[in-house]
TORDO-158388 format. One record per residue (C-alpha): x, y, z; residue number from 1; residue in one letter. Coordinates in pm, 1 decimal. Layout:
residues N
<c1=X; c2=Y; c3=Z; num=NUM; residu=A> $
...
***
This chain:
residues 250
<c1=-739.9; c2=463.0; c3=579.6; num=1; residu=X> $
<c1=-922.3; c2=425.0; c3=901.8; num=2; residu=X> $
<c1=-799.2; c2=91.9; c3=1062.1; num=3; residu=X> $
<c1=-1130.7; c2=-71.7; c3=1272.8; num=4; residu=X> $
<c1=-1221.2; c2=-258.3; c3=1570.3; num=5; residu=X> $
<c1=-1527.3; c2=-493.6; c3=1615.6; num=6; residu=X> $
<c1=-1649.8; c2=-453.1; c3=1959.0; num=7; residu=X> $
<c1=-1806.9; c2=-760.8; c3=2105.7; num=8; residu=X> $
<c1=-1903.2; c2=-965.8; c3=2436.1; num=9; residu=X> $
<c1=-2203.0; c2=-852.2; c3=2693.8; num=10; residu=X> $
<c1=-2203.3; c2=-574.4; c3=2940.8; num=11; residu=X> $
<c1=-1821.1; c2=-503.3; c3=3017.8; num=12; residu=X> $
<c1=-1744.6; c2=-484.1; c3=2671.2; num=13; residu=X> $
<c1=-2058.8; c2=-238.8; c3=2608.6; num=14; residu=X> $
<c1=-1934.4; c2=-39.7; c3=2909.9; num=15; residu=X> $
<c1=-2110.6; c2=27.7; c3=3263.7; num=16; residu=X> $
<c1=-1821.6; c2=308.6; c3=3397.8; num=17; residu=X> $
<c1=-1979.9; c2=560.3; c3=3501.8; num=18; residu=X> $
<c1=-1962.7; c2=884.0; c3=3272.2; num=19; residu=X> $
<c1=-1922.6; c2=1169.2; c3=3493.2; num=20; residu=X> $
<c1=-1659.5; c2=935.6; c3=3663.2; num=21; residu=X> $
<c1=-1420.4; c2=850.3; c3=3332.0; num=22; residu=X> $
<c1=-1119.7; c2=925.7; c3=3231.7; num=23; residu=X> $
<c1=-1063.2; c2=1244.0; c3=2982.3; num=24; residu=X> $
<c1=-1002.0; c2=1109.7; c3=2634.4; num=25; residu=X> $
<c1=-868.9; c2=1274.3; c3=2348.3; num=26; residu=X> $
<c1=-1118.0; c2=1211.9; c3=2059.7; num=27; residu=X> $
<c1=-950.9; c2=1315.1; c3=1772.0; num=28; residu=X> $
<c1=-925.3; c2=1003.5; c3=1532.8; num=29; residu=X> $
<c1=-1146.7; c2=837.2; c3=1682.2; num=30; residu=X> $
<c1=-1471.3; c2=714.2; c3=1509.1; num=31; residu=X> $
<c1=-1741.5; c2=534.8; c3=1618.2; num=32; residu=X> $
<c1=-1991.2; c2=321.5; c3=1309.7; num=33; residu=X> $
<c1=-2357.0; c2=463.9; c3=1331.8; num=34; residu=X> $
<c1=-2578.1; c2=360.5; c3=1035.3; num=35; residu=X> $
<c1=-2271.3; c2=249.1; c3=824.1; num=36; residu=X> $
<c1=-2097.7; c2=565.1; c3=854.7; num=37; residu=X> $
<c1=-1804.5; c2=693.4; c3=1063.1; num=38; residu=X> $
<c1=-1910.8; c2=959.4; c3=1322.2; num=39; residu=X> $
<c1=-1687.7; c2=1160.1; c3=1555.7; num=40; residu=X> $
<c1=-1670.6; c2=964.2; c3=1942.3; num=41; residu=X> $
<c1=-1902.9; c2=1030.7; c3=2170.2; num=42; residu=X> $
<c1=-2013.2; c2=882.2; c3=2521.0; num=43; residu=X> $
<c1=-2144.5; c2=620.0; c3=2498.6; num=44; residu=X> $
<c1=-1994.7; c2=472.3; c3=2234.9; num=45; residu=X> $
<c1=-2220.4; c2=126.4; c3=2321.5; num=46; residu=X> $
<c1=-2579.0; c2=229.8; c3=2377.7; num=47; residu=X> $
<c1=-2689.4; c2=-66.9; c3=2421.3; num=48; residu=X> $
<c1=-2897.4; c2=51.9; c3=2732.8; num=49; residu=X> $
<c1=-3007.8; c2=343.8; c3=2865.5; num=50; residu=X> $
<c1=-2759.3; c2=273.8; c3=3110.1; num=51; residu=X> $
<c1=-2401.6; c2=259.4; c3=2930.2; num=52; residu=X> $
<c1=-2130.8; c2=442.7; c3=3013.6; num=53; residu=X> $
<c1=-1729.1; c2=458.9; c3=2928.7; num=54; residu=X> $
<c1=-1623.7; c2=208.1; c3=2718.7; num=55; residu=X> $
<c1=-1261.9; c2=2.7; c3=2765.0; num=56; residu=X> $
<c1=-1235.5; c2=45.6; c3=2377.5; num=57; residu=X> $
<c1=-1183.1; c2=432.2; c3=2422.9; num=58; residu=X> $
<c1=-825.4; c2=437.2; c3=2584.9; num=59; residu=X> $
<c1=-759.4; c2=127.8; c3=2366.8; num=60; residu=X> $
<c1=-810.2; c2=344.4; c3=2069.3; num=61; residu=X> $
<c1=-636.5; c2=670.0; c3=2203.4; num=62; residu=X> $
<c1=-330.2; c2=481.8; c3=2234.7; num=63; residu=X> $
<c1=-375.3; c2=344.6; c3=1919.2; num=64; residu=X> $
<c1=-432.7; c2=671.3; c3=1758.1; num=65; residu=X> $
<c1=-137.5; c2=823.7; c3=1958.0; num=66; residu=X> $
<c1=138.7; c2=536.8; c3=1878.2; num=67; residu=X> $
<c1=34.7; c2=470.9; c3=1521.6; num=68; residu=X> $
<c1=-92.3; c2=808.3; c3=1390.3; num=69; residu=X> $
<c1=-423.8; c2=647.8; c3=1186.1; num=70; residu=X> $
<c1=-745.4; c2=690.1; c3=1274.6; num=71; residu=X> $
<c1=-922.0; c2=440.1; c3=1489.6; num=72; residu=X> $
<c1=-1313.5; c2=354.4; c3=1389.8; num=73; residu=X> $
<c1=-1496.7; c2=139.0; c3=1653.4; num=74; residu=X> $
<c1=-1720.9; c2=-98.1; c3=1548.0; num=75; residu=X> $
<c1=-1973.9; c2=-155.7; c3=1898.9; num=76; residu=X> $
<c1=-2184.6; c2=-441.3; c3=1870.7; num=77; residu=X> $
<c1=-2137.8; c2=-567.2; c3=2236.9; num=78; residu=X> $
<c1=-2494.6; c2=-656.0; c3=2419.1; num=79; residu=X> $
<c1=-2599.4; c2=-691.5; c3=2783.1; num=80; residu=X> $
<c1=-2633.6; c2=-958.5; c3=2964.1; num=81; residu=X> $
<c1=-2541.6; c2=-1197.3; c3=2654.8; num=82; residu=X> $
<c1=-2419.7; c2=-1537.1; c3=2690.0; num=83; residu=X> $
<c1=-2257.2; c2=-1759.7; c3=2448.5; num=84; residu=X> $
<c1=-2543.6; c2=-1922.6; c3=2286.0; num=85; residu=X> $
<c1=-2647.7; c2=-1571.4; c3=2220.1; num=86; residu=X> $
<c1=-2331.7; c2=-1529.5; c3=1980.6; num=87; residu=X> $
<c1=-2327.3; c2=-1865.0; c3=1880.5; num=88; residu=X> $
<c1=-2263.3; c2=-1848.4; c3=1447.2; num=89; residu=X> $
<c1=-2616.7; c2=-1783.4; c3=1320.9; num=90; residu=X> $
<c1=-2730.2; c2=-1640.6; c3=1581.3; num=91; residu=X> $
<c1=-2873.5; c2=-1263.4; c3=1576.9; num=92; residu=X> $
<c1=-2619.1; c2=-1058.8; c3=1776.4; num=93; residu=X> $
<c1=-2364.6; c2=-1288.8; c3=1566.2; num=94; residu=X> $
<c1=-2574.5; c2=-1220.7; c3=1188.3; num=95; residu=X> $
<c1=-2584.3; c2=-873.6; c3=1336.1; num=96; residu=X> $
<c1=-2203.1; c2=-827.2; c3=1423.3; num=97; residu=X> $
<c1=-2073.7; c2=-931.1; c3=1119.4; num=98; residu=X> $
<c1=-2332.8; c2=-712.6; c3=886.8; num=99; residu=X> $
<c1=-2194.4; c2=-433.7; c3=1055.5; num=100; residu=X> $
<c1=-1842.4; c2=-580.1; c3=1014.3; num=101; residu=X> $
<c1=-1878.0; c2=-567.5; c3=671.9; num=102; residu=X> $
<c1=-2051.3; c2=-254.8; c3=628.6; num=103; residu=X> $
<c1=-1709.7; c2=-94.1; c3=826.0; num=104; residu=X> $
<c1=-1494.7; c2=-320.2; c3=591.8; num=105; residu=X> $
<c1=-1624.2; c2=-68.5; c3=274.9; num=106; residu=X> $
<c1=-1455.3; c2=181.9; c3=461.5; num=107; residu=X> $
<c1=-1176.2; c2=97.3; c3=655.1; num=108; residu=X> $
<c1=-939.5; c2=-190.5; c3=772.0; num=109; residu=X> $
<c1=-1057.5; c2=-412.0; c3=1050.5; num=110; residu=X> $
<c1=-749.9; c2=-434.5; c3=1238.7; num=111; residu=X> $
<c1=-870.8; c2=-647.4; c3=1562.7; num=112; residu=X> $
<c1=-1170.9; c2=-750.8; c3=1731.2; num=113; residu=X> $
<c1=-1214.1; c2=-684.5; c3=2099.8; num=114; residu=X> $
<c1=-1385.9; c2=-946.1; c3=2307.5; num=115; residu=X> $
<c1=-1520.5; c2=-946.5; c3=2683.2; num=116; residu=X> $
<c1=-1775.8; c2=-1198.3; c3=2784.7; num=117; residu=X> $
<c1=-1812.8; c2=-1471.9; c3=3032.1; num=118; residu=X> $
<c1=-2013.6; c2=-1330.4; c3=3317.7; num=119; residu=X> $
<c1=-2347.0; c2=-1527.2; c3=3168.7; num=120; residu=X> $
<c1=-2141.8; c2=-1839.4; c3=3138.2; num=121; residu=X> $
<c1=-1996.1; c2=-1880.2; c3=3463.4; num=122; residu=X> $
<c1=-2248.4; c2=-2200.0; c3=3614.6; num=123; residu=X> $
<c1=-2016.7; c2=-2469.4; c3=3617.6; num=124; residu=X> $
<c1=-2100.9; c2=-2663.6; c3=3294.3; num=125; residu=X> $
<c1=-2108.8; c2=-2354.8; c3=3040.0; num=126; residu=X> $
<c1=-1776.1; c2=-2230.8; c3=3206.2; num=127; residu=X> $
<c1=-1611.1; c2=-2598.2; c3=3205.8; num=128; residu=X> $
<c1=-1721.5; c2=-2591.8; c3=2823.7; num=129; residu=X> $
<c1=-1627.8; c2=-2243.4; c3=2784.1; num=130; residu=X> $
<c1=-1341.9; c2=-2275.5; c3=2547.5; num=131; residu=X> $
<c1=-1540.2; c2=-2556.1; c3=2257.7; num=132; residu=X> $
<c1=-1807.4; c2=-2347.3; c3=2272.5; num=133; residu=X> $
<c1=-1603.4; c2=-2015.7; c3=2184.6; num=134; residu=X> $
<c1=-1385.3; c2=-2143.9; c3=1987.9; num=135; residu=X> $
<c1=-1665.3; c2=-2214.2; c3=1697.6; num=136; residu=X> $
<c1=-1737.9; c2=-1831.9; c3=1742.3; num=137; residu=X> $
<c1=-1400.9; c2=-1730.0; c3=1677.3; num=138; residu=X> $
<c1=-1342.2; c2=-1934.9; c3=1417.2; num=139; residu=X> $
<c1=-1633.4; c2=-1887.6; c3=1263.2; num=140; residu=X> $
<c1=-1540.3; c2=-1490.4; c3=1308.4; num=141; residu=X> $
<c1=-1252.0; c2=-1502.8; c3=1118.9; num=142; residu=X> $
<c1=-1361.9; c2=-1695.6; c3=819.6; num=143; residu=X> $
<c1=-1685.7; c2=-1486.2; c3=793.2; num=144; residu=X> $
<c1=-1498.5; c2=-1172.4; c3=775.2; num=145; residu=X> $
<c1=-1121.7; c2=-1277.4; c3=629.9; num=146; residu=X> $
<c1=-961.2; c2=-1225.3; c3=972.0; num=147; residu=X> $
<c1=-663.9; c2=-1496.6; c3=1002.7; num=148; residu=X> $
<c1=-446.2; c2=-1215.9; c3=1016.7; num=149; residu=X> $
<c1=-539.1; c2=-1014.1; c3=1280.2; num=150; residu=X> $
<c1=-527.1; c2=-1043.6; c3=1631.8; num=151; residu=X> $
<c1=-822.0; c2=-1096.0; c3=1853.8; num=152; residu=X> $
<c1=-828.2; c2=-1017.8; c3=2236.5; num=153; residu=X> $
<c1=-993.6; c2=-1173.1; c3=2525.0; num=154; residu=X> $
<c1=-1063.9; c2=-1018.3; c3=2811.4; num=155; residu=X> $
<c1=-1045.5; c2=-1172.2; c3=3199.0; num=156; residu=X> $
<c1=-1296.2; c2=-1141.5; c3=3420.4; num=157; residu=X> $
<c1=-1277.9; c2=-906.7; c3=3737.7; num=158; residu=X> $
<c1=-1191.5; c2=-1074.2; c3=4052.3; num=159; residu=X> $
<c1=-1471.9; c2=-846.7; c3=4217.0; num=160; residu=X> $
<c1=-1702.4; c2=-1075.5; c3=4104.2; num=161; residu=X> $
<c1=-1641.9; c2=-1327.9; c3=4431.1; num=162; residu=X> $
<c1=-1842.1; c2=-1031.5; c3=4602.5; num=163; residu=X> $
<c1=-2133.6; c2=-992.1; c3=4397.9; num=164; residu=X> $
<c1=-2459.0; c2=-1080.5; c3=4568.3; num=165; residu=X> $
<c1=-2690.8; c2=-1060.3; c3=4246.6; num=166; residu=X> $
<c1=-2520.3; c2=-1440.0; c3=4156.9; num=167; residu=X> $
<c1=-2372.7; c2=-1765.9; c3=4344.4; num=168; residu=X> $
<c1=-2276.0; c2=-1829.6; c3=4006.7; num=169; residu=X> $
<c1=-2014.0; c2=-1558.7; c3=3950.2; num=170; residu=X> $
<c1=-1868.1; c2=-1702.1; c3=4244.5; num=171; residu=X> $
<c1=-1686.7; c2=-1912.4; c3=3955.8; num=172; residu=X> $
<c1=-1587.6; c2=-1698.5; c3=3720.1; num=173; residu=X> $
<c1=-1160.3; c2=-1835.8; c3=3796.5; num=174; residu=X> $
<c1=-1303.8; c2=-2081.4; c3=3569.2; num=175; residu=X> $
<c1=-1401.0; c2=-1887.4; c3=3271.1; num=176; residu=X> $
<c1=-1081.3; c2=-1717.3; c3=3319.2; num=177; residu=X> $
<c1=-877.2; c2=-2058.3; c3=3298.3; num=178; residu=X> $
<c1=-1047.8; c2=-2105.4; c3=2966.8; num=179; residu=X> $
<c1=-981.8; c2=-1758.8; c3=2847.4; num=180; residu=X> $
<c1=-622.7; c2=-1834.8; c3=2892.6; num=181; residu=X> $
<c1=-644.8; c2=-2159.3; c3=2740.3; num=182; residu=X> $
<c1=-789.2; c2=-2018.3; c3=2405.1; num=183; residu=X> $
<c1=-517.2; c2=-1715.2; c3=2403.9; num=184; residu=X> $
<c1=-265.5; c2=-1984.1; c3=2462.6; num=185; residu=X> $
<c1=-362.5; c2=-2247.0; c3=2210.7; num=186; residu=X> $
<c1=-503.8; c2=-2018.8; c3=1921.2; num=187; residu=X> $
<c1=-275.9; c2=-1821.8; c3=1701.3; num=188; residu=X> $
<c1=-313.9; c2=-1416.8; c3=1662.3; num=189; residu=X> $
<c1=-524.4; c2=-1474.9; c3=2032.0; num=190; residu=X> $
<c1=-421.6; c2=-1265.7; c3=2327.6; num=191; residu=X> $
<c1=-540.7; c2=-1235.3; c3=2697.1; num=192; residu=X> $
<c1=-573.6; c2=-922.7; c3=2874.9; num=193; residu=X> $
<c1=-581.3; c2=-1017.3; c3=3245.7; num=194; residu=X> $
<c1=-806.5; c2=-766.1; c3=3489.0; num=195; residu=X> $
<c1=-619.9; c2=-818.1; c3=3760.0; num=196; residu=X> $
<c1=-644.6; c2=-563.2; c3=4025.2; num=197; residu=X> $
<c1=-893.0; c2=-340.0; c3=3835.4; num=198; residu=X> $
<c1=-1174.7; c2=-170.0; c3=4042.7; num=199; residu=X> $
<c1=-1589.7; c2=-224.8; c3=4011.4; num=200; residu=X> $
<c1=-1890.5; c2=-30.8; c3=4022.7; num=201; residu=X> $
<c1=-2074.8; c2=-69.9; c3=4362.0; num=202; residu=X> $
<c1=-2246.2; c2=-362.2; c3=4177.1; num=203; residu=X> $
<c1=-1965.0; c2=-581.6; c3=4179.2; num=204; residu=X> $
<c1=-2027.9; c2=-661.4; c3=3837.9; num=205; residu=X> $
<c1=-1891.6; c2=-421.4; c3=3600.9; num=206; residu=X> $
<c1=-1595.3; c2=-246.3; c3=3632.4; num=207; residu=X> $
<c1=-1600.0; c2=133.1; c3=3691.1; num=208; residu=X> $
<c1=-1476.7; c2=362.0; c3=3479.0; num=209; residu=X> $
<c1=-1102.5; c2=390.5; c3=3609.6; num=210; residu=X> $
<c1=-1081.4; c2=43.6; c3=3571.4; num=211; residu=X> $
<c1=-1207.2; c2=16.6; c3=3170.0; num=212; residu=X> $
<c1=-963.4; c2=338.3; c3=3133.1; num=213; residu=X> $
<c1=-695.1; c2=83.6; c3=3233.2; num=214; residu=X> $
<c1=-825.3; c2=-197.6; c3=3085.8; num=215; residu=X> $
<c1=-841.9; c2=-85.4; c3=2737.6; num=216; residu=X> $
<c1=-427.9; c2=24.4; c3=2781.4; num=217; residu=X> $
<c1=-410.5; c2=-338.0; c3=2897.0; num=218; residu=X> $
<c1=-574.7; c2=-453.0; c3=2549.5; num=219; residu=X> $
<c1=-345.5; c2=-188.2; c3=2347.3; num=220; residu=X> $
<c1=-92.3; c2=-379.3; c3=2525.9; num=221; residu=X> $
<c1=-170.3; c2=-721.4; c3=2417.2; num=222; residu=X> $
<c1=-212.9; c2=-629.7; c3=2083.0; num=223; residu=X> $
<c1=98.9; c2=-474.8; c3=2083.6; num=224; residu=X> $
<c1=266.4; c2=-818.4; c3=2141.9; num=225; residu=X> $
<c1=68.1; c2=-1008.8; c3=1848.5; num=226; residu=X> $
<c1=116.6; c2=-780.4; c3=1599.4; num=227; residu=X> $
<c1=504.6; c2=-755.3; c3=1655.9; num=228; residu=X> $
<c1=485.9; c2=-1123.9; c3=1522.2; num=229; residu=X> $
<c1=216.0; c2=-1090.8; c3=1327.4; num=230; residu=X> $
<c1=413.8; c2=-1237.5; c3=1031.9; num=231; residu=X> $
<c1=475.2; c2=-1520.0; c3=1192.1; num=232; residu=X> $
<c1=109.4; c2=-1608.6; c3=1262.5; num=233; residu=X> $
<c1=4.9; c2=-1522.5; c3=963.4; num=234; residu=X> $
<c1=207.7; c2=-1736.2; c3=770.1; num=235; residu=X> $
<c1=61.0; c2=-2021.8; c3=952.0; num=236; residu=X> $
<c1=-334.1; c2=-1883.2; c3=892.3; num=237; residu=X> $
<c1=-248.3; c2=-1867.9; c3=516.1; num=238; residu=X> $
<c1=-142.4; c2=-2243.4; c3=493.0; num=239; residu=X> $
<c1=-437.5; c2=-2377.5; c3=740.1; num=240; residu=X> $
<c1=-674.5; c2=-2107.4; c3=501.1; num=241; residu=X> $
<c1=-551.3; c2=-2288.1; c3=212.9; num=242; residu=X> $
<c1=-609.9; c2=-2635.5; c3=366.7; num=243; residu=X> $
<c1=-964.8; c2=-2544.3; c3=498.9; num=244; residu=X> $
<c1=-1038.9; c2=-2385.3; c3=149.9; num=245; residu=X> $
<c1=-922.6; c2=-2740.3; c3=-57.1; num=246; residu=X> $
<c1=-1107.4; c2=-2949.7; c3=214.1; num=247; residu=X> $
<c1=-1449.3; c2=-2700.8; c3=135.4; num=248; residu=X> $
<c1=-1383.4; c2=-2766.1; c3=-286.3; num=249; residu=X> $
<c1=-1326.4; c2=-3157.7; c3=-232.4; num=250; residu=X> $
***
């Protein structure tokens, strides 16, 4: 059984590394969902662009491969330049996401869902807000597609971002990452992965493709940690299901 990830967030999540500059991969076991069907990785796995490159989710899923000996499919439904309201339950990219959720469910075992976003939210009201507002996503997420049992992984912003001249706004992006921790810290089955230290394009807005190599061991990482006490989470998810599911019948 192929265990899945859904891919989701805007740009650094789709992957901007630079192809000719990333990291050699091992493909074997890893899939990537095209028209419902699991095809054999290749570059990009995100095309969301013309421009996407290397993808985080690629040494996230060779380490996965390599450590648990299943295949890995990747589910990619990140977009560009997205914000919040764009994924925002109801939404397109959100209707979209979880169709192809589904579709991968027939299939496999979603296992995780990968998330990067925050860039497009970082004015000072959407980033103080950041955590409400995502929180309804996630939430929604995991009901949608039966996910209280897996872990789902948040992704910091880069600290390059104080030097990128397309946006005063980015300027704030320590606050997005504040509430990134603060939803990792107060949801169960919710990790941060911290990009601390990692390396951007000449842009100053997406990391480059050493960086997303590291990045995605960072997010193996993580998940590591949850699902080492995955029972423990889950056993709270199943009584809080159950209470959601009475309060829905009353």
């Amino acid at each position: 059984m192929i265990h899945s990830f859904l891919l989701i967030g805007q740009s650094n999540m789709a992957g901007r590394g630079l192809i000719e500059e990333a990291e050699p991969i091992n493909k074997k076991g890893i899939k990537v969902l095209r028209n419902g069907r699991w095809q054999n990785m290749f570059r990009p796995i995100n095309p969301d662009r013309s421009f996407s490159g290397c993808n985080l989710a690629e040494s996230f899923a060779e380490k996965y491969v390599e450590t648990y000996q299943v295949d890995v499919g990747l589910i990619c439904c990140a977009d560009g330049g997205t914000s919040l309201e764009k994924w925002k339950p109801g939404s397109l990219l959100y209707d979209h996401a979880v169709y192809q959720a589904r579709l991968a469910s027939r299939t496999s075992t979603i296992a995780g869902v990968l998330w990067h976003q925050g860039e497009a939210d970082c004015e000072k009201t959407l980033a103080d807000s950041y955590r409400e507002r995502f929180e309804v996503i996630m939430e929604s997420l995991r009901k949608d597609l039966d996910l209280y049992d897996v872990p789902f992984l948040v992704g910091g912003l880069g600290d390059f971002l104080a030097d990128c001249e397309l946006s005063e706004k980015l300027k704030n992006y320590g606050a997005v990452n504040v509430q990134l921790k603060e939803i990792a810290e107060k949801n169960p089955m919710t990790g941060f992965v911290s990009a601390e230290g990692l390396g951007a394009n000449p842009d100053n807005l997406h990391f480059n493709a050493k960086a997303l190599y590291e990045f995605g061991i960072r997010y193996f990482e993580e998940y590591q940690k949850l699902r080492r006490t995955d029972k423990i989470f889950t056993e709270k998810y199943d009584e809080d299901h159950a209470i959601r599911t009475a309060m829905e019948l009353l």
